[in-house]
C-alpha positions as CSV (number, residue, x, y, z in Angstrom):
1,X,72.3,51.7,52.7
2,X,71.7,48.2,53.3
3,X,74.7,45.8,53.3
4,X,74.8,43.1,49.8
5,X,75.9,39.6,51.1
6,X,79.5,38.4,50.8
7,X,80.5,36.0,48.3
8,X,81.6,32.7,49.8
9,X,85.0,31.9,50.1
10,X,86.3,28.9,48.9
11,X,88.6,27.3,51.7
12,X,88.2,30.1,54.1
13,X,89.0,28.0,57.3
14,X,93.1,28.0,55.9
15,X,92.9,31.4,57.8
16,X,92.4,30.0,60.8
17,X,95.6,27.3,60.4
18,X,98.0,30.1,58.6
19,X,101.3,30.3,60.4
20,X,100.1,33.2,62.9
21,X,101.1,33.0,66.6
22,X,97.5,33.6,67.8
23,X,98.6,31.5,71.1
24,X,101.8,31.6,72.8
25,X,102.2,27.3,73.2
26,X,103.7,27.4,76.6
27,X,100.8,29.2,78.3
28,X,102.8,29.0,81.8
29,X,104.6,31.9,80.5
30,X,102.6,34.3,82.4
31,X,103.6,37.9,82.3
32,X,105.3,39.3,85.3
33,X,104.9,42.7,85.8
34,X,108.3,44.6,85.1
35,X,108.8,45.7,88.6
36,X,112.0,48.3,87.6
37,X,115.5,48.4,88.5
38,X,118.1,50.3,90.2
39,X,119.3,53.3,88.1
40,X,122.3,52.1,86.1
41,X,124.2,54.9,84.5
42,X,127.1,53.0,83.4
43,X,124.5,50.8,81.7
44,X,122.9,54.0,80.2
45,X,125.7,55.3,78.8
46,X,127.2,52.4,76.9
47,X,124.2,52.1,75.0
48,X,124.8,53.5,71.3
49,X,123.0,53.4,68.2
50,X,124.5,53.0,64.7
51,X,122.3,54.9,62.5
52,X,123.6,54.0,59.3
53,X,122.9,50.3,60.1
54,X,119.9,50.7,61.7
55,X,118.4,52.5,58.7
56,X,119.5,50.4,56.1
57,X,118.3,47.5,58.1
58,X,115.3,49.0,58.5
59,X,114.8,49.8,54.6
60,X,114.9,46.1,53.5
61,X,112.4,45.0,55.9
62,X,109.9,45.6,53.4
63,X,110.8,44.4,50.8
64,X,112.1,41.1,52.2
65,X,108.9,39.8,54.1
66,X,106.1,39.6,51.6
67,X,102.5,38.0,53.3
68,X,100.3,37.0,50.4
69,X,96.6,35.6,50.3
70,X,95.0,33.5,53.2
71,X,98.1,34.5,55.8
72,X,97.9,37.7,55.2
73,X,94.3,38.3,56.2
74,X,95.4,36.0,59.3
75,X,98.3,38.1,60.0
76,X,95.6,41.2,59.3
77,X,93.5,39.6,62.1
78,X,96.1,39.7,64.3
79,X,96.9,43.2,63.9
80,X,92.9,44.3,64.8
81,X,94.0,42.1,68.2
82,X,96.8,44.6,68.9
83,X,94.9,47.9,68.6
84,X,94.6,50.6,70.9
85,X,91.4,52.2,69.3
86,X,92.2,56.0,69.7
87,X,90.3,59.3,69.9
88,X,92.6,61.9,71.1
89,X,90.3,65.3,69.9
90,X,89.3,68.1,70.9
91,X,85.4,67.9,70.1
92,X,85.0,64.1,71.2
93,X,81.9,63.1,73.3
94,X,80.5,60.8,75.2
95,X,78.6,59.5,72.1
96,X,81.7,59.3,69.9
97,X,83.1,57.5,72.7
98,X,80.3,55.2,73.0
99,X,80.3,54.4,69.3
100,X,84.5,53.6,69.0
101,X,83.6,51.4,72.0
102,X,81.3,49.3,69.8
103,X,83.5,49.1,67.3
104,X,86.0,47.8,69.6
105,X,83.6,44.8,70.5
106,X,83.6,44.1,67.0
107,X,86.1,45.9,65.1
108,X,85.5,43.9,61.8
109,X,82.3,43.8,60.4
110,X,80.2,40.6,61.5
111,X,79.3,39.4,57.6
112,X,83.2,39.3,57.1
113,X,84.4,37.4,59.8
114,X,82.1,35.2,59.4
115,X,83.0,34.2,56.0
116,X,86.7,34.1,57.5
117,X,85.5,31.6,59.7
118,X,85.1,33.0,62.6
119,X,82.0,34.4,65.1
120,X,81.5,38.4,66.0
121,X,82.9,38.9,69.2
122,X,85.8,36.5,69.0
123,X,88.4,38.9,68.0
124,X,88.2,42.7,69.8
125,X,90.9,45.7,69.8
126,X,93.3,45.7,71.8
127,X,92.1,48.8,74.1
128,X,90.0,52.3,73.6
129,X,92.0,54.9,74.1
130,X,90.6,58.6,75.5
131,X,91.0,61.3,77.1
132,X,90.8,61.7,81.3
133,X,87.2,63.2,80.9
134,X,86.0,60.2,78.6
135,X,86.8,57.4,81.0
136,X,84.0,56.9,82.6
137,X,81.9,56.7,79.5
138,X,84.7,54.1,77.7
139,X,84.5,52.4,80.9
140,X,80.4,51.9,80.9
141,X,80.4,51.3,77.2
142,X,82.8,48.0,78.0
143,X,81.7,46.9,80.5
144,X,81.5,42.9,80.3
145,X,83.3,42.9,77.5
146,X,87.5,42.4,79.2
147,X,88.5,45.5,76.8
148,X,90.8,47.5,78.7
149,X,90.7,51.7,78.9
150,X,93.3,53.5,78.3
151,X,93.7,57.0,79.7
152,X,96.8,59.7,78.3
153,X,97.7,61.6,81.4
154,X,100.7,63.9,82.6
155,X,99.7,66.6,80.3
156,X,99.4,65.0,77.3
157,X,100.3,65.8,74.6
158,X,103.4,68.2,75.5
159,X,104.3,67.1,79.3
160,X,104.7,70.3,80.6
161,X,102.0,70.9,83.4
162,X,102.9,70.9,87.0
163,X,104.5,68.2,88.4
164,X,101.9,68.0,90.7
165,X,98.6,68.1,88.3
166,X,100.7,64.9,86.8
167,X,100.6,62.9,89.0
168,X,96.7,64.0,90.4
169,X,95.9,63.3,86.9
170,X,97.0,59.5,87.0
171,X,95.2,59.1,89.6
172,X,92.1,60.4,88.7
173,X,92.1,58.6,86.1
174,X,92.7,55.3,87.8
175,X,90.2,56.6,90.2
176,X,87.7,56.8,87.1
177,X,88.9,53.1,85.9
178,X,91.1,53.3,83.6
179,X,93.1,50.0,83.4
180,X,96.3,51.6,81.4
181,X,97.8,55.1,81.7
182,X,99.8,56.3,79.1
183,X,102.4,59.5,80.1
184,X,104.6,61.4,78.1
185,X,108.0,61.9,79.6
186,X,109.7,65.3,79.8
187,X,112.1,65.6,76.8
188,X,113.9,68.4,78.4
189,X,115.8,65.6,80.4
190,X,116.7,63.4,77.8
191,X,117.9,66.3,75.6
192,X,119.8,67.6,78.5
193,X,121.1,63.6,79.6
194,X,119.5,64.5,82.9
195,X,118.8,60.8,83.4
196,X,118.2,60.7,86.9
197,X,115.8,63.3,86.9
198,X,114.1,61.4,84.0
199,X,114.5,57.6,86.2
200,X,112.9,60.2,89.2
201,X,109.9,61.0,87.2
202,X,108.8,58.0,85.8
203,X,109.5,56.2,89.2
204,X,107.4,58.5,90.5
205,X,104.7,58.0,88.0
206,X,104.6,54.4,88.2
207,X,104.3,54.4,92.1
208,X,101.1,56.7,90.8
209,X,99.5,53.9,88.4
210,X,99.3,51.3,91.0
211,X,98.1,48.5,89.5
212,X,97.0,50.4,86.3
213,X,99.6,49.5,83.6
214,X,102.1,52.5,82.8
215,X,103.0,53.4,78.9
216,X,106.3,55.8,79.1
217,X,105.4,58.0,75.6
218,X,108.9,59.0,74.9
219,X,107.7,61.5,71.8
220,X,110.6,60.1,69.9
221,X,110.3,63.0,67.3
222,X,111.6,65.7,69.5
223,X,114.7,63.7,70.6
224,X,117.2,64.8,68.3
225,X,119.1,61.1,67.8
226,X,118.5,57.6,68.0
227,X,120.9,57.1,70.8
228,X,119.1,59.2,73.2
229,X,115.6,57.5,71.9
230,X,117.3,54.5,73.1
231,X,118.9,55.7,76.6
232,X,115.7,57.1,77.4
233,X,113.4,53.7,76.5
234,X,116.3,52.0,78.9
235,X,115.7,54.0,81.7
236,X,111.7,54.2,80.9
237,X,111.7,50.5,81.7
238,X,114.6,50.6,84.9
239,X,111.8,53.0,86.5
240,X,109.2,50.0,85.9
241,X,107.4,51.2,82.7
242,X,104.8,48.0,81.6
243,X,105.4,49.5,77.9
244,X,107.6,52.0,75.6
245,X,105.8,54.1,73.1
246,X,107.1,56.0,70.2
247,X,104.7,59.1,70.6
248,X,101.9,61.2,71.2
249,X,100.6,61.1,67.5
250,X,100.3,64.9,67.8
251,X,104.4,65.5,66.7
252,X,105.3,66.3,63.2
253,X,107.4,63.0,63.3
254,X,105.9,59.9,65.0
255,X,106.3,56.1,64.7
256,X,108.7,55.2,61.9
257,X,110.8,51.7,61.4
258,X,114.6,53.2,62.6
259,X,112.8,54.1,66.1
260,X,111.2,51.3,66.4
261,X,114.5,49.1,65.9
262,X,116.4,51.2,68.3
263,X,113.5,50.9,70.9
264,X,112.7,46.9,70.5
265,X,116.5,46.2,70.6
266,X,116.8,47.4,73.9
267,X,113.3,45.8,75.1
268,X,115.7,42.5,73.6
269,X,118.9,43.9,76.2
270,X,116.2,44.9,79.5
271,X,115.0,40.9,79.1
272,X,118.1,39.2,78.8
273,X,119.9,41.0,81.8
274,X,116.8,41.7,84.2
275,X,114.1,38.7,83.4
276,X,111.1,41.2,82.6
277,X,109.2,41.7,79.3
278,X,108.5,45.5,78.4
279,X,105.8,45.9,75.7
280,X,106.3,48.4,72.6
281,X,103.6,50.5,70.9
282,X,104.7,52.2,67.8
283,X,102.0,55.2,67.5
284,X,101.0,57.6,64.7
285,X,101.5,57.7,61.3
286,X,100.7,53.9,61.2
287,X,97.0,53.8,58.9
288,X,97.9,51.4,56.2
289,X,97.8,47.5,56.5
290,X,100.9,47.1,54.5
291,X,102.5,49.3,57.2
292,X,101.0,46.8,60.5
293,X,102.3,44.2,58.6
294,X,105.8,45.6,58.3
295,X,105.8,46.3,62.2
296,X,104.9,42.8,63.0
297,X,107.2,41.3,60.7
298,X,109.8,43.3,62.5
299,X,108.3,42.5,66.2
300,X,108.6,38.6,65.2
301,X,112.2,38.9,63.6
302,X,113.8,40.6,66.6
303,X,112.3,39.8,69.7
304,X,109.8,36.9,68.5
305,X,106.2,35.2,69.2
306,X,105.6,36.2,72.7
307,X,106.0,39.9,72.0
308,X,103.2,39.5,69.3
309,X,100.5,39.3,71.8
310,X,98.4,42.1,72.9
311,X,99.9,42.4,76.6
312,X,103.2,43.2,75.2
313,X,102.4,44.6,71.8
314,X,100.1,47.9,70.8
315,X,99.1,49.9,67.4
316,X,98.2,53.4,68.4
317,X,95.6,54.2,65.5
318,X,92.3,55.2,64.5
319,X,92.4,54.6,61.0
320,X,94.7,51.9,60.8
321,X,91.6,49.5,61.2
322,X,89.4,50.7,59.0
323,X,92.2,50.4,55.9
324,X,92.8,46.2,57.8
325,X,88.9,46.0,57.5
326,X,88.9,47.1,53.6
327,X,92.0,44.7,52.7
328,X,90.0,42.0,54.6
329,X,86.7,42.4,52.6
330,X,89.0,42.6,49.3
331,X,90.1,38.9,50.3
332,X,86.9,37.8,51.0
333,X,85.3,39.4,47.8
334,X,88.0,40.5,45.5
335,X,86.9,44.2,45.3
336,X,87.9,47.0,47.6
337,X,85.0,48.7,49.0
338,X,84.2,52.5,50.0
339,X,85.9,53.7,53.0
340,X,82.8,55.0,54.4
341,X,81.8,51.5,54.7
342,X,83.9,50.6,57.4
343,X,83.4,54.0,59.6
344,X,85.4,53.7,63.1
345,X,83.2,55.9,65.4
């Protein structure tokens, strides 16, 4: 069906000076790699999470930081920026892979941006995310492009292969080029406070990435509390993790607000005692735009600017970008368009 031409859009260009924090001013802030600590129980221990508080700090969020109009589609932009494209199925192929590639080049439709202001190719996802066996074809696909791939590895999505196929498959999937490796952690040893076997394992991992960046998934679903999805993102990042994730995607409960507070504050605690900056990805159940926005409101608030960049902040979606894509034509026409016209892969 052949596209109709946008609308123009009077002052347009404010997108482009709306208070977003596309670029970090001090630009000699360049991100050192969190290198890990020394196991600290006594440091592990202490930590504790108020529920109660959390929750109802969590609930107002919403409701108290409201992004209308021209910063809202900026802020929108900025949440395309932050994307690890996913496909995590069971039927994908190389040709799927190929095509959620391209839309990762340009993940918002080239007659929109331009009538935000700004040229096709100028603002790309995040990452593509796939499976070991679809490296190699994520990696072709972007080639040239600076788009990092991202490979889930240690068994995803449940953990619980050999410790030895683990560890092979990071690095055959480094060996294949992926750039990122995201591992799920064994819950067994946070629901059992076996922390050092936990600190052991993810060591052990990150020696395994090399110079692939390591996301600890820490399937915060299947925790049981706060307090231990806390303790575990601490010692996630003492054993050198580049970022904490919430999950897999594939739990019955994934990303919500609470978790996310309880994980970000002690990002906030890693920083102020040990120098290094972790990165966060909150991942599944995030696919509205009103929902990004809520996230980075909350990433800004509590640990500010600098973790609003892609090398320290991730979406895990799929459809996330297509609902930022229809609420970005809707500013630039005023009508919301079919979902079908703003297919992912």
């Amino acid at each position: 069906m052949k596209t109709q031409p946008l609308p123009e859009v009077k002052n347009h260009r404010r997108i482009q000076h709306c208070r977003l924090p596309n670029k970090v001013k001090d630009q000699t802030d360049k991100l050192l790699r969190n290198s890990g600590i020394k196991l600290d129980l006594d440091w592990v221990t202490s930590v504790q999470a108020n529920t109660s508080a959390i929750e109802r700090r969590c609930k107002t969020l919403p409701g108290r930081r409201s992004i209308k109009k021209a910063n809202q589609a900026a802020w929108l932009l900025k949440s395309v920026s932050c994307i690890d494209l996913t496909t995590l199925s069971g039927d994908d192929t190389e040709n799927r892979v190929r095509r959620l590639c391209r839309k990762g080049r340009i993940p918002v439709r080239a007659d929109i941006l331009q009538k935000l202001g700004f040229q096709p190719g100028s603002i790309t996802t995040a990452a593509i995310c796939v499976y070991h066996e679809m490296v190699r074809a994520a990696v072709r696909s972007l080639e040239g492009s600076g788009i990092p791939v991202a490979a889930v590895s240690t068994g995803f999505p449940a953990g619980l292969s050999p410790y030895s196929l683990r560890l092979s498959e990071i690095g055959e999937s480094v060996k294949a080029g992926a750039d990122e490796i995201d591992v799920v952690i064994s819950r067994r040893h946070v629901l059992s406070q076996n922390w050092n076997a936990l600190y052991d394992e993810m060591k052990a991992f990150r020696e395994a990435c090399g110079d692939a960046h390591l996301k600890a998934i820490l399937a915060t679903g299947e925790l049981g509390t706060l307090r231990n999805v806390a303790r575990a993102s601490l010692i996630c990042m003492m054993a050198g993790a580049d970022f904490i994730k919430t999950s897999t995607g594939k739990e019955s409960v994934n990303a919500t607000l609470s978790v996310s507070l309880a994980m970000i504050r002690q990002i906030r605690d890693y920083f102020e005692r040990t120098g290094f900056k972790v990165g966060y990805k909150p991942a599944g159940g995030i696919s509205k735009a009103k929902d990004a926005l809520t996230y980075l409101s909350l990433i800004k608030e509590e640990l500010g600017n600098r973790w609003l960049q892609p090398d320290l902040f991730r979406f895990g979606a799929s459809s996330l970008l297509g609902d930022i894509e229809r609420q970005l034509e809707h500013f630039v026409t005023g009508h919301y368009s079919a979902s079908y016209r703003h297919a992912i892969a």
